[in-house]
N, C-alpha and C positions, 0 to 999 in steps of 0.2 A: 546820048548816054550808052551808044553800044545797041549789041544785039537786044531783041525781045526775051524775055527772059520767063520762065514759069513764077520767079519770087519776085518779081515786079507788077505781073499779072495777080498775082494773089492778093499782093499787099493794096493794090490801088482800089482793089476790089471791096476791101475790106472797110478802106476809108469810105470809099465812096459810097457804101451804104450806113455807114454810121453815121455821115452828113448828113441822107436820106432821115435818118431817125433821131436828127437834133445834132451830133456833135461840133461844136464851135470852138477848140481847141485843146491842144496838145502840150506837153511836159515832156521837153526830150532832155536824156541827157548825153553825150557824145559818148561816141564808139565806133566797132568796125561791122559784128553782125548784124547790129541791130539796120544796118544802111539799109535796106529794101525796106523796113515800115517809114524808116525817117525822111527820104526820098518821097516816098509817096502821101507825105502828110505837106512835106512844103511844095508839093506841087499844086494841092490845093487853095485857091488864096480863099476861100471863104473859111479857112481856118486860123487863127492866131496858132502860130507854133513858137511856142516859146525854148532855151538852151539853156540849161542851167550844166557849168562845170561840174558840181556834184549831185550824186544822187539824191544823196537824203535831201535837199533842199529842192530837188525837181517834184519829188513825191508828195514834202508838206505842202507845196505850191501849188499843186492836184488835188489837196485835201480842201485847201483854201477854195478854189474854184468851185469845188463841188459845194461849201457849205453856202457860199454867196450865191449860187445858178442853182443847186439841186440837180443839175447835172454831170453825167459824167464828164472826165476829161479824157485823155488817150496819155497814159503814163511811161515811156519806152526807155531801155536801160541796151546795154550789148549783154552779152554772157559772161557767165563767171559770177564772182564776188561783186557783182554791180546790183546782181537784184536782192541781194543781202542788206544792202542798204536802204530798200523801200519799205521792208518788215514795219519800223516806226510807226509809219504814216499808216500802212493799209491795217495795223491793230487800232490805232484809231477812228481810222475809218470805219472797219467791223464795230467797234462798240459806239460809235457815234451815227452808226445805219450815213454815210456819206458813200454813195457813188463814185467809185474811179475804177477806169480800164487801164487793168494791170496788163503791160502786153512785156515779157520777158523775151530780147533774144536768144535765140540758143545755139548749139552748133548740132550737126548733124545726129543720128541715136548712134550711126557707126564709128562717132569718137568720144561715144559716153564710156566709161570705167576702161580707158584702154591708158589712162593718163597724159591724154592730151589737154596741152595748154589751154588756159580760161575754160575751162571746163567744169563743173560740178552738178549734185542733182539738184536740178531744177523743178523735178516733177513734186504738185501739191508743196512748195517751198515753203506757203505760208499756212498750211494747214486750215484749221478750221476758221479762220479769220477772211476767207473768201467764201462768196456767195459761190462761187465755183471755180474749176478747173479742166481748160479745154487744150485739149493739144493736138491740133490738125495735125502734126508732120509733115515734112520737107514737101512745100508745095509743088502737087503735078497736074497739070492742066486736065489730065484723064478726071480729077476731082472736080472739076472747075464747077461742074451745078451744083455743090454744098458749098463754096465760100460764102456766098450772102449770108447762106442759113446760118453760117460756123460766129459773122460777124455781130446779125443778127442775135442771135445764143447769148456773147458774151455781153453786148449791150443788155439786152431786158434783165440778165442775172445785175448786174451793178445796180438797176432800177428794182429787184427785188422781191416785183408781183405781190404777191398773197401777202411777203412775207417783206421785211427791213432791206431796203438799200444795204451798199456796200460794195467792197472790191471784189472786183473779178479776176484772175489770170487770165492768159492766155499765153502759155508759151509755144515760139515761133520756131523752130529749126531751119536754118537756110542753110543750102551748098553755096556752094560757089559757081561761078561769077555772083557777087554781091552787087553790082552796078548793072541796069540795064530797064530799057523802057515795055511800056507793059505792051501785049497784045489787046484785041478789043474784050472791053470787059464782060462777062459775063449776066444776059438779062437781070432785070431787078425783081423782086418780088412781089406779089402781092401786099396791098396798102396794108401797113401794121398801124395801129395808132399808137406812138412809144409806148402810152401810158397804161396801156390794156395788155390783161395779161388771160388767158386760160385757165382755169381753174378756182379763179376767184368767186365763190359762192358765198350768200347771204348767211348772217348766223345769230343765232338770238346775242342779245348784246346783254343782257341782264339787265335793261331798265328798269324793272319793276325792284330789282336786290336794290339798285342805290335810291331810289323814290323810298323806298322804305328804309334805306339810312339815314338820309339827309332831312326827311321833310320835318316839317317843325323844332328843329332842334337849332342848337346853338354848336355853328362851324366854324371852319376857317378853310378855305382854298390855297391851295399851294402849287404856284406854277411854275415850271422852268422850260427849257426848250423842247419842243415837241407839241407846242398847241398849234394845231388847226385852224380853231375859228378865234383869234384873241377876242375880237369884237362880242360875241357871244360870251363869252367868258366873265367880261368885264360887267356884261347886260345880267349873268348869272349870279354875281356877287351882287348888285343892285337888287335883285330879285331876291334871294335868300336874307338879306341883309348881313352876311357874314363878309367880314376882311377880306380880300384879295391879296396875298403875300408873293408876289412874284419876282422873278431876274430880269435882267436885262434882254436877254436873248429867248425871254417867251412870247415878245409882243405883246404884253397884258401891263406893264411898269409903266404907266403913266399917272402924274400926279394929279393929286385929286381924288383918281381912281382907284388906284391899287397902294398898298402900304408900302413905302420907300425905307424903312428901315429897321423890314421885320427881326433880323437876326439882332437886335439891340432891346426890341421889346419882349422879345422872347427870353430874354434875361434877367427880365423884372419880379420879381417872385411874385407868385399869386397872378401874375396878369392871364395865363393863360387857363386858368382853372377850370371855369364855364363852359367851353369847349364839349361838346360830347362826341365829335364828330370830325375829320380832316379828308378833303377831297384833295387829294394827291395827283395832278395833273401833269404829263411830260416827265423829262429829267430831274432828277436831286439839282436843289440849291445848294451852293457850298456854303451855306453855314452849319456846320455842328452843332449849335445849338438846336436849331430845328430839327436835324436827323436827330438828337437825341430824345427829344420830345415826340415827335413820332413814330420811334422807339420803346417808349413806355408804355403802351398800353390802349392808347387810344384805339379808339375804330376809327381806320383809314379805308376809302373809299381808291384806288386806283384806279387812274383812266391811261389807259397803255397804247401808246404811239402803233402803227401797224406792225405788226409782227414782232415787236420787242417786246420780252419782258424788265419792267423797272421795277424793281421793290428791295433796294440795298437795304433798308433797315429788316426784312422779313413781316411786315408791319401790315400787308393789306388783308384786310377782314373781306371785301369784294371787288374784283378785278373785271375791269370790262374794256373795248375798245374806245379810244378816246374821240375819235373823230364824230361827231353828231351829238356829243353826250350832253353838252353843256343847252343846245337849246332843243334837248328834247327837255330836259330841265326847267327849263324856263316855262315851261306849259303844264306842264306836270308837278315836279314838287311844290311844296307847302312851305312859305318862310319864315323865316326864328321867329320867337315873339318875343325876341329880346334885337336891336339895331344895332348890332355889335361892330357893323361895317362902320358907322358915325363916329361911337366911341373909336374904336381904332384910327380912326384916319383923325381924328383929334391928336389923337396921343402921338399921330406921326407928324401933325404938322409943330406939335412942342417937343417932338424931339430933334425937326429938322433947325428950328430956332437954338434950340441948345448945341447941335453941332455947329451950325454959323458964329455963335457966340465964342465958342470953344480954339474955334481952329481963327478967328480973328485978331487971338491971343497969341498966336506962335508964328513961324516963318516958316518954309518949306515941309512939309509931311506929307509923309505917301495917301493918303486918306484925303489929304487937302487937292493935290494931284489928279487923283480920277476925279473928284467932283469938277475942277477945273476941263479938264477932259470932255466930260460928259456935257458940261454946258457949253463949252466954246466948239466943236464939232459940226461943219457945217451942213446947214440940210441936205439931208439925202446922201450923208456919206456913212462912212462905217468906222465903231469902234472893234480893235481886236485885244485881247488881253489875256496876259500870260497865264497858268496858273499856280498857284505858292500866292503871293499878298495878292499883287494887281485883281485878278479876279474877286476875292475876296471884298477888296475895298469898294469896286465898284458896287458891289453886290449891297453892300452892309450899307454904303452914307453917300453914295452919288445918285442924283434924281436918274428917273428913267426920261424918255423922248420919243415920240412918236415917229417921228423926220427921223432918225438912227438905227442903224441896223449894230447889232452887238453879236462878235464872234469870239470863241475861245474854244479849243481842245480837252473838252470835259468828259470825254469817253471812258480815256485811260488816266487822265487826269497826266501827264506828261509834259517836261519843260523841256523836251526837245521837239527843236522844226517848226516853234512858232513864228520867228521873223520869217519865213520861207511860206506857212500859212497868211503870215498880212498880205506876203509876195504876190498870193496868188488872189487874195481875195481883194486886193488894189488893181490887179490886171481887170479886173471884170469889171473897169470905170468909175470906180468907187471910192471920192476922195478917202484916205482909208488913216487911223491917226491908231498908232500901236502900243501901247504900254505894261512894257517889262520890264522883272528885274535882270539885276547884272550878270549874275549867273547861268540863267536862261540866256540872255543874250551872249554869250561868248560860248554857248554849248551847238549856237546855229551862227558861228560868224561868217561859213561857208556862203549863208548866204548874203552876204556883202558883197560875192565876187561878179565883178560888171554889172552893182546894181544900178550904178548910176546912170547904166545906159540902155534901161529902161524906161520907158513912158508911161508914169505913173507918178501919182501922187499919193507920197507916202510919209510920215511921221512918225520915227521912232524915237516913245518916250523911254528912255531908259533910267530905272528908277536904279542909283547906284551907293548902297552901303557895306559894296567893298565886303560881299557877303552872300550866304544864305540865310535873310532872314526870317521866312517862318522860322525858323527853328527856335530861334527866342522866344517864341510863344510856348516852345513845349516843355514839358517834364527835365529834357536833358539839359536846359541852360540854369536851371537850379540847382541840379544833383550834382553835374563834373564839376571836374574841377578847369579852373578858365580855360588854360593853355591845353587839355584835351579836348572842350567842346568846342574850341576854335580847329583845332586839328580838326575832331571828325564831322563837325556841323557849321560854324562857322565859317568854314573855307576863306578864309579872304585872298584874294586872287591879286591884288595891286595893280594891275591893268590900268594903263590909261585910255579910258572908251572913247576920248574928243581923239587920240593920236591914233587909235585905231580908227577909225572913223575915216580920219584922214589919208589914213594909206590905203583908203578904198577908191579915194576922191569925192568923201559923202563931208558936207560943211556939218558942223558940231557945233549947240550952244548951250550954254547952261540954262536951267529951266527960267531963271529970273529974269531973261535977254531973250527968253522965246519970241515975242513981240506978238505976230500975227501966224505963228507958224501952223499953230492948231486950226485956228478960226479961218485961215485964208491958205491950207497948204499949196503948194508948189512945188512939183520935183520930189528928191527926197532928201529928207534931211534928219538928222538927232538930234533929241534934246535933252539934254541930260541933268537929271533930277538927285541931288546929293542930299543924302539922307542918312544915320544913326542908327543901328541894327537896334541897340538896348535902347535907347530915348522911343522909336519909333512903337516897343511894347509900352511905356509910357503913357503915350499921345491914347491908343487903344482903350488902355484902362480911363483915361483921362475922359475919353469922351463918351463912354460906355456910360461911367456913372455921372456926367453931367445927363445924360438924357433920363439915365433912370431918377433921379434926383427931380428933375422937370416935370415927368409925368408925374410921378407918384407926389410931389405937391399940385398939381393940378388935378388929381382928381379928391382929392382928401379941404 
């Protein structure tokens, strides 16, 4: 490859200790600056480097990686308008605390504001949405005993220390020659353990504030993603004897155990009365009905992932770190004297009877769809899901699974870069089965390009009503009038997704003819789920008040 070069020396350098401290692959997407890091990532073969034609779909594809491993990836774009397009990903990342090595190429500081080509400010791009921003400049050997440190630097910041994961920058500047093999690389460092940071000191946790919320009263738990120890968790709701109300993606949804279909009984008038108390654990669930109820007034107990603050309703009465909390609990507080966990998980196993009943009655529904999903899924693989309904659905009426890992972009709550996120959370070996709608899917169809020649096993469900439909669920599909809420909410788009599909070279089948696609994927494939924007709010109400209908004669 030519002479020895300072920017081949740098960059190899760079890789080669972020290997040292775990990284197992790369997100590149083509260019000309960026050639000295992307050179020096495929000359490693202990890394998977994966090409992605566009950026934005290189970046969600980094986001996916990190929330499957929890570790970084190495995310590389060329200069200019290329890393304008990672923005997406890395504000999701920041509000989802996910790990990814932003590495921006750049061109020299001597052709910044002179209006040279592919050129713009690069410095601090994405603002306050990175853990940080490092900018060695135009690499010269005379530096050479800071590279480790500089690579070092950007790795622990995306791991986040004291404080939340997240995206890192690092913009690069190279001159020219771009091509060229490195010199020997500069000694390694001293053993870092990735996971150990400086600074990290002990701190009262307030156990004694929530022992004294919780004990003897009448609760509820509410988990979403960001537990710790689920196991604990579950042993904690046995212990208190209060309901477990959890998502998919806390690890705590398994039936029996935790209530499968909180967001349906929390609609029940009067069910939740009793209550004096709600321990708020991890992320919001999306149901609104529960944020509005933990909203009103309750004393919430907040247990807060490392270094994030979560409390979207403004709702917590005391706030503590969440990791340890649930079994210092279990030794400490005092349980209801009332076994509201029993009545609940009654109430949920008649109302998972009345949705069986419900949807046995009709033919293809989005609601029918993830529970299908969620049980056909085979061990040890992953659901991912869009957000607008998919998430939602699964949330409100599909069982949870222990064997299933569950992912979705609930940071910024965002319907772009999710097939680009299955993308990347299927590369990590993970038979991986995806279910979005059509709108979402045509907002990431970039990343269709050359996916089929990738090695992976992937499934996209596409739920398609030729639409946006939440928005039938809102205020606006009552008040306009049709032909403007189809304008500005409705969108319907007419797309055909089996012919697009097909000019990818991805085979397409309607959801009825799936056969074993879910249960047994293969490759990758669509499967396309045809569905009714206004029937589909229908089915909603439909099964909302079969459940409430069920419980409330069962307990009466």
């Amino acid at each position: 490859m030519g002479i020895a070069t300072d920017n081949a020396t740098f960059c190899a350098t760079l890789v080669d200790e972020w290997i040292l401290l775990g990284l197992r692959a790369a997100f590149v997407a083509p260019g000309s600056r960026s050639t000295p890091l992307a050179i020096a990532l495929c000359d490693r073969p202990e890394l998977s480097v994966e090409v992605f034609h566009d950026e934005r779909s290189a970046s969600f594809a980094a986001l996916g990686h990190g929330l499957a491993t929890t570790l970084p990836a190495v995310l590389l774009c060329t200069s200019g308008t290329a890393a304008t397009h990672f923005h997406g990903a890395v504000a999701e990342a920041d509000a989802s605390a996910v790990p990814i090595l932003v590495a921006t190429a750049d061109r020299p500081p001597r052709l910044w504001g002179i209006g040279a080509p592919q050129t713009i400010k690069q410095q601090n791009l994405y603002g306050s949405s990175v853990r940080a921003f490092i900018e060695p400049g135009v690499p010269d050997s005379g530096a050479s005993d800071s590279w480790r440190g500089i690579a070092r630097e950007a790795w622990l910041a995306c791991l986040g220390g004291p404080s939340a994961p997240g995206p890192a920058q690092l913009n690069l500047s190279f001159e020219e020659p771009l091509v060229g093999q490195p010199e020997p690389l500069p000694e390694t460092l001293g053993f870092l353990e990735a996971r150990s940071w400086p600074g990290a000191e002990d701190r009262d946790d307030g156990i004694s504030a929530v022992v004294e919320a919780v004990s003897g009263k009448r609760g509820v738990i509410i988990a979403g993603r960001g537990v710790s120890e689920p196991t604990d968790v579950i042993q904690l709701a046995r212990h208190l004897r209060w309901p477990l109300v959890a998502d998919h993606r806390s690890g705590c949804r398994l039936p029996g155990e935790s209530v499968q279909h909180g967001d349906s009984l929390f609609r029940i008038p009067g069910f939740t009365d009793d209550f004096e108390v709600a321990l708020v654990i991890g992320e919001p669930l999306s149901s609104k009905v529960i944020g509005l109820w933990l909203g009103s007034g309750v004393p919430v107990v907040a247990a807060m992932p490392p270094g994030r603050w979560i409390d979207p309703h403004n709702s917590a009465t005391v706030a503590v770190p969440e990791r340890g909390l649930a079994g210092q609990l279990i030794d400490l507080a005092q349980p209801s004297p009332m076994d509201d966990l029993s009545i609940w998980l009654d109430a949920d196993a008649t109302a998972e009877q009345a949705i069986t009943g419900q949807l046995e009655q009709l033919t293809v529904t989005e609601p029918g769809v993830l529970r299908t999903v969620a049980t056909e899924v085979p061990d040890g693989g992953a659901i991912v899901v869009s957000s607008s309904m998919p998430v939602r659905d699964l949330e409100w009426f599909a069982p949870g699974r222990a064997d299933v890992e569950t992912f979705a972009n609930r940071g910024a709550n965002g319907i772009d870069g999710v097939t680009s996120t299955a993308i990347g959370i299927a590369l990590t070996g993970k038979p991986t089965t995806m279910v979005i709608g059509d709108v979402a899917f045509l907002h990431d169809t970039n990343a269709l390009i050359a996916l089929g020649n990738r090695r992976l096993d992937l499934t996209i469900v596409v739920i398609d009503n030729d639409g946006g439909g939440i928005f039938s669920f809102l205020s606006q599909a009552e008040l306009l009038a049709t032909d403007r809420y189809e304008k500005l909410f409705g969108t319907p788009h007419g797309t055909n997704i089996a012919a697009l599909a097909a000019a990818h070279g991805i085979s397409a089948v309607d959801w009825v003819d799936r056969g074993s696609a879910i249960s047994q994927p293969s490759g990758v494939q669509v499967v396309i789920a045809r569905t009714e924007r206004r029937s589909n709010v229908e089915v909603h109400e439909q099964l909302n008040t079969a459940i409430a209908d069920a419980v409330t004669a069962s307990r009466f």
